[in-house]
DRENMAR-694309 format. One record per residue (C-alpha): x, y, z; residue number from 1. Coordinates in Angstrom, 2 decimals. Layout:
(atom (X; Y; Z); NUM) ...
END
This chain:
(atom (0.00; 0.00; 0.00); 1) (atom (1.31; 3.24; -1.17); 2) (atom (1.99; 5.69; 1.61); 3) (atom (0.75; 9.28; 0.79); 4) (atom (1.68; 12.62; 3.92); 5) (atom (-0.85; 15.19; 3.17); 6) (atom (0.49; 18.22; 4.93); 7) (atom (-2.43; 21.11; 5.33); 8) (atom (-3.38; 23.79; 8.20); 9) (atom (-7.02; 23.45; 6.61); 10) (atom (-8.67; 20.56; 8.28); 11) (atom (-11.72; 20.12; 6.80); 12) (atom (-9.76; 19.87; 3.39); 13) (atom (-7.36; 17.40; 4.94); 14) (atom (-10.13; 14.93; 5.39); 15) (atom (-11.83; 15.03; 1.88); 16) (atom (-8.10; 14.06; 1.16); 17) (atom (-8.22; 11.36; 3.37); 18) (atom (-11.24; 10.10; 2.92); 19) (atom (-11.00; 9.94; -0.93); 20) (atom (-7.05; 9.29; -1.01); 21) (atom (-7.96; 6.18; 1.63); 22) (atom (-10.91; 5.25; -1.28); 23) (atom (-8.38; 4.69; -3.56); 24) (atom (-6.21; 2.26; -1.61); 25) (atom (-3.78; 4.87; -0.07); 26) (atom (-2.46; 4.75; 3.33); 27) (atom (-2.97; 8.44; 4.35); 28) (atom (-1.17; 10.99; 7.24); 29) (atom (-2.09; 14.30; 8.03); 30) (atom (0.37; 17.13; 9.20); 31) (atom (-1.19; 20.38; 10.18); 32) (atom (2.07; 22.26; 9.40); 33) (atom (5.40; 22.06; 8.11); 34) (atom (6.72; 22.00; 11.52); 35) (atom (4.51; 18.89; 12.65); 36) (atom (5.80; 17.59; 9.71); 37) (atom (9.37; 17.35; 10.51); 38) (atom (8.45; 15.46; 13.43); 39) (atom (7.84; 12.85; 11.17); 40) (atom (9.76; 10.48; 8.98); 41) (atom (8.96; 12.19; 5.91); 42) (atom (11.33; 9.52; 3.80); 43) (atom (8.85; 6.24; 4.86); 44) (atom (6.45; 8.18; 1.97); 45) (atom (5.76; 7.33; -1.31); 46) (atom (4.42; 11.05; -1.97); 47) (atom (3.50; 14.45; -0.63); 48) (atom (0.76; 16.44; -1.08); 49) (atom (1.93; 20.00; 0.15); 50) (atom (0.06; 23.30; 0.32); 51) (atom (2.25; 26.31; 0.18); 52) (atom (0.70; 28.78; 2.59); 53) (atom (0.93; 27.75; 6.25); 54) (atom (2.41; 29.04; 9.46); 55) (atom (5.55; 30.20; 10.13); 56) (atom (7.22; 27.87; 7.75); 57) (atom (5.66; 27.61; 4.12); 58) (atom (5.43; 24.68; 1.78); 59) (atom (8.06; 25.84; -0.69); 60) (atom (10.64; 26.44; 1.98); 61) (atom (9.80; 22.87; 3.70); 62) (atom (10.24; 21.38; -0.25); 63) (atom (13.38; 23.24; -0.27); 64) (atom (14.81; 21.23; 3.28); 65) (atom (13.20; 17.92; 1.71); 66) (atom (15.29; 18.21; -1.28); 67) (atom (18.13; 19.68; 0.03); 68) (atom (18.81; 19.13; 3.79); 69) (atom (17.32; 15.92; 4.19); 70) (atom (18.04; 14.66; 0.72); 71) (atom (14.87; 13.08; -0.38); 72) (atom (13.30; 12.14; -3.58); 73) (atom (10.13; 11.86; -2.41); 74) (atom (7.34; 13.46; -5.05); 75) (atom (5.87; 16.30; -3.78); 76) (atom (2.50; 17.75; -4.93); 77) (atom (2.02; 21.55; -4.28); 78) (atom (-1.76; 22.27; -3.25); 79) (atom (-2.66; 25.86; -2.87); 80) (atom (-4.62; 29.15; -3.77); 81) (atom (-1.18; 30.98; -4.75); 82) (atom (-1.77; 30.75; -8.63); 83) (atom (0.57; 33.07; -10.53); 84) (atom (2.93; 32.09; -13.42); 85) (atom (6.12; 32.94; -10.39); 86) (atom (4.18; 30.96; -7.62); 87) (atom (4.08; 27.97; -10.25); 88) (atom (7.62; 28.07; -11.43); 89) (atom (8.89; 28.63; -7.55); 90) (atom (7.10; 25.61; -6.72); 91) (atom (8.69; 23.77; -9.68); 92) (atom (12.21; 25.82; -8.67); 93) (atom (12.29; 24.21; -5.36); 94) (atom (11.55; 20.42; -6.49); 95) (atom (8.09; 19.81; -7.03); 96) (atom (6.71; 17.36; -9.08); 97) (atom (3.67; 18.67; -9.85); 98) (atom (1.24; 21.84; -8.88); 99) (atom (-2.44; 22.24; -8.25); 100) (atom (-4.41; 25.08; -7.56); 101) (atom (-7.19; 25.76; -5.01); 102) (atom (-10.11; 25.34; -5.93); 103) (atom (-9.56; 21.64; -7.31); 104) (atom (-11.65; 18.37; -8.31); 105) (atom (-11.20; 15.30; -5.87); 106) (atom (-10.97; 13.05; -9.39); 107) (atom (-8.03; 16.00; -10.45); 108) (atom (-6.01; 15.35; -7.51); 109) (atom (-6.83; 11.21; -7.27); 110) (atom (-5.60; 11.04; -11.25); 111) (atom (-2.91; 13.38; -10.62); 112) (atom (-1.41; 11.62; -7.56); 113) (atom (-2.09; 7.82; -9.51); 114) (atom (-0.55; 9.31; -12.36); 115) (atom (3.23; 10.34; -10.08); 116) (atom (3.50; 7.23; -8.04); 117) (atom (2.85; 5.01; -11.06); 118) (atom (5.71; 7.41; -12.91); 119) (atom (8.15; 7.09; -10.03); 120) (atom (7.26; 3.26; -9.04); 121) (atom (8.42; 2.73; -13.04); 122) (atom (11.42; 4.30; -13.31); 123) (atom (14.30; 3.85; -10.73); 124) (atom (14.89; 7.17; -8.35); 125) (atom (17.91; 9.16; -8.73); 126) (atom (19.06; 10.34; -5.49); 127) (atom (21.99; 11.11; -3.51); 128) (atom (23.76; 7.85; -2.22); 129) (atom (26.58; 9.87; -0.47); 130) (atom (27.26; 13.20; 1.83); 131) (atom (30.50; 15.21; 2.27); 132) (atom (31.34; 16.87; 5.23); 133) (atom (35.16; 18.52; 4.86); 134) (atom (36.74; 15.29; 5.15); 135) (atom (33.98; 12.94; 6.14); 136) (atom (32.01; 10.51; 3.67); 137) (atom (29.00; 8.92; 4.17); 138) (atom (27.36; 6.61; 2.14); 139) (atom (23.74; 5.23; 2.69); 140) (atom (23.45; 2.54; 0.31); 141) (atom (26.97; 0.73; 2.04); 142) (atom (26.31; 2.08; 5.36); 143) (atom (29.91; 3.67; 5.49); 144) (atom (31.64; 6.34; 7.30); 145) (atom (35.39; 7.25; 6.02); 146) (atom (37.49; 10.47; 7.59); 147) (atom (40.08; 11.04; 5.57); 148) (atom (39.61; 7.79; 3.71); 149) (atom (39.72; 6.15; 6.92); 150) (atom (36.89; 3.61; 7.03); 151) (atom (35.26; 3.59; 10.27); 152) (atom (33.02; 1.17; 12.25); 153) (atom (30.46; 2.32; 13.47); 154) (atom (27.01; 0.21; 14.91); 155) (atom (24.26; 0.16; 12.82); 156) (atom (22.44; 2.15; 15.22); 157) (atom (25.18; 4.92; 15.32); 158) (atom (24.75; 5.02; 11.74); 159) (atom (21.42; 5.80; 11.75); 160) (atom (21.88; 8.53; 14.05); 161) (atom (24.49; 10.45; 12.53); 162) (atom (22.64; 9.71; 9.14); 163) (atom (19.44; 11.53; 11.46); 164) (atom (21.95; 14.78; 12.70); 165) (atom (23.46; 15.36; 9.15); 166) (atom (20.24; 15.54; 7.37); 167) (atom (18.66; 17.39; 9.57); 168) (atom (21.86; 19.58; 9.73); 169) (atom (21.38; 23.14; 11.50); 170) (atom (17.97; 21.63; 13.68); 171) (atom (18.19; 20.38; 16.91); 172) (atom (16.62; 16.98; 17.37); 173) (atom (15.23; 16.03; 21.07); 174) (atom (15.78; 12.56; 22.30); 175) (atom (12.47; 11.86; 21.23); 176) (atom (13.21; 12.87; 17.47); 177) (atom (16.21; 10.39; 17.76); 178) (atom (14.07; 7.38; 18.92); 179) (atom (11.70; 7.56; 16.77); 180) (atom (13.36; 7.94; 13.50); 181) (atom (15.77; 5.30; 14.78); 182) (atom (14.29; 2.96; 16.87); 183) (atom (11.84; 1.75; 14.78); 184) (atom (11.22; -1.48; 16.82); 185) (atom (8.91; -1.80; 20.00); 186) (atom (11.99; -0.97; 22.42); 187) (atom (12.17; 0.56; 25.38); 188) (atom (14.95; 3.33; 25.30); 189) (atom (15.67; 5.80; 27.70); 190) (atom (17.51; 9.33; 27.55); 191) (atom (20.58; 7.50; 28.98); 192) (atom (20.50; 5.35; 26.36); 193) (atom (20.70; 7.84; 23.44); 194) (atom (23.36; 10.22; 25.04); 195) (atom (25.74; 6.68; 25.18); 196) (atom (25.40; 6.00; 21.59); 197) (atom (26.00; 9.60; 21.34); 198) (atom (29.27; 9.70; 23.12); 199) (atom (30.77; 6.29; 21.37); 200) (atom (29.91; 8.01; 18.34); 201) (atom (31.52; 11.07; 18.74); 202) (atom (34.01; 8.66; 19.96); 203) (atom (34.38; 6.68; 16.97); 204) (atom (34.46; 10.07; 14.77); 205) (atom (37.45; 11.78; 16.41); 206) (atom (38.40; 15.33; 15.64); 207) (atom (35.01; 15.47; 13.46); 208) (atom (32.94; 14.01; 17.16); 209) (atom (33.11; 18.36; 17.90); 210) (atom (30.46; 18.41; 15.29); 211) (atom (27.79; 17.01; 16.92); 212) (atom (26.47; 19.71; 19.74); 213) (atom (24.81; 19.16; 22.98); 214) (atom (22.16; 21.66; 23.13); 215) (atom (21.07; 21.80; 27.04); 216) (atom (17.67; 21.19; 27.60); 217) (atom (17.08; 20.37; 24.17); 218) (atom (18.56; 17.37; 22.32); 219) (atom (21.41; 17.40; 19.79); 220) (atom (22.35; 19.30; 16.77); 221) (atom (25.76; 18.81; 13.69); 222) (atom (27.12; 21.66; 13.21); 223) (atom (29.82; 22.13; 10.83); 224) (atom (31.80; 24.66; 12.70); 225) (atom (34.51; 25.35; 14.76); 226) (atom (32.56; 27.77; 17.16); 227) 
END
């Protein structure tokens, strides 16, 4: 079943989406804002359906972290009332795959959206299989981390999480952000737990271990600076 985030401050319009979208054999989830929706694991989606006016952060500048922060190749479908010939080619600008305007048909959107994921489930993805940090690689598809060509070991949970910090460089992920883009087994996991896989991993990473910042209070943050 094809996974679909619908991401919306307008309720009532998120659950004609829902309703219909779920009609049609979709697994639907609903994010009132951009915000809420970097609380989620935006990757596990097989597309987006994002409206462009909501909040403090709009949908073009949460397309623009998809596509560039956290890597993805997720298609995104802009939804909105913004209808100009620059809102269309900003959407388009900033990696969406396709751009609707307010109001819309239910069938429109339904043979729109069928029409992406069939596109994208046919041909393979082209996406980024590695990040470069100065002199640190990463790459997802071997689960690798080299400093200066150094290959080093790390667990496949300490993976995960410095995959988590780098993507989401510049934001500060709480505890809770790490389990639950990591931990994706029924496991109990304390604070405790996190902050040791942490430590080895900053450990593991030597000079580079600087990079990932305790923010007090908060959680943890990679930053690439020597501040």
């Amino acid at each position: 079943m094809k996974k679909i985030l619908i991401i919306d401050d307008e309720e009532d319009l998120c659950e004609i989406l829902q309703f219909n979208l779920k009609g049609e054999g979709f697994d639907i989830q609903i994010a009132h804002s951009a915000e809420e929706a970097l609380k989620i694991n935006i990757g596990l989606f097989d597309l987006i359906i994002l409206d462009v006016m909501m909040g403090e952060m709009s949908g073009f500048k949460l397309a623009e972290k998809i596509r560039k922060e956290m890597l993805l190749a997720v298609p995104i479908v802009f939804v909105t009332a913004k209808n100009t010939e620059n809102d269309l080619l900003t959407g388009f600008n900033v990696g969406g795959d396709d751009y609707i305007t307010k109001p819309f048909s239910i069938n429109e959107i339904i043979a729109r959206v069928k029409a992406i994921i069939k596109r994208t489930g046919e041909q393979p993805v082209v996406r980024e299989t590695t990040i470069s940090v100065g002199e640190m690689e990463m790459n997802f598809d071997k689960r690798t981390l080299k400093i200066k060509n150094k290959e080093i070991t790390l667990t496949k949970k300490e993976f995960e999480i410095l995959v988590l910090l780098v993507k989401s460089k510049g934001r500060i992920l709480t505890r809770k952000d790490i389990f639950n883009n990591v931990w994706e087994d029924i496991t109990i996991v304390t604070d405790r737990t996190i902050d040791v896989h942490i430590t080895r991993l900053r450990k593991k990473m030597g000079e580079y271990g600087k990079y990932i910042k305790s923010k007090t209070g908060y959680g943890y943050t990679f930053e690439k600076n020597d501040n």
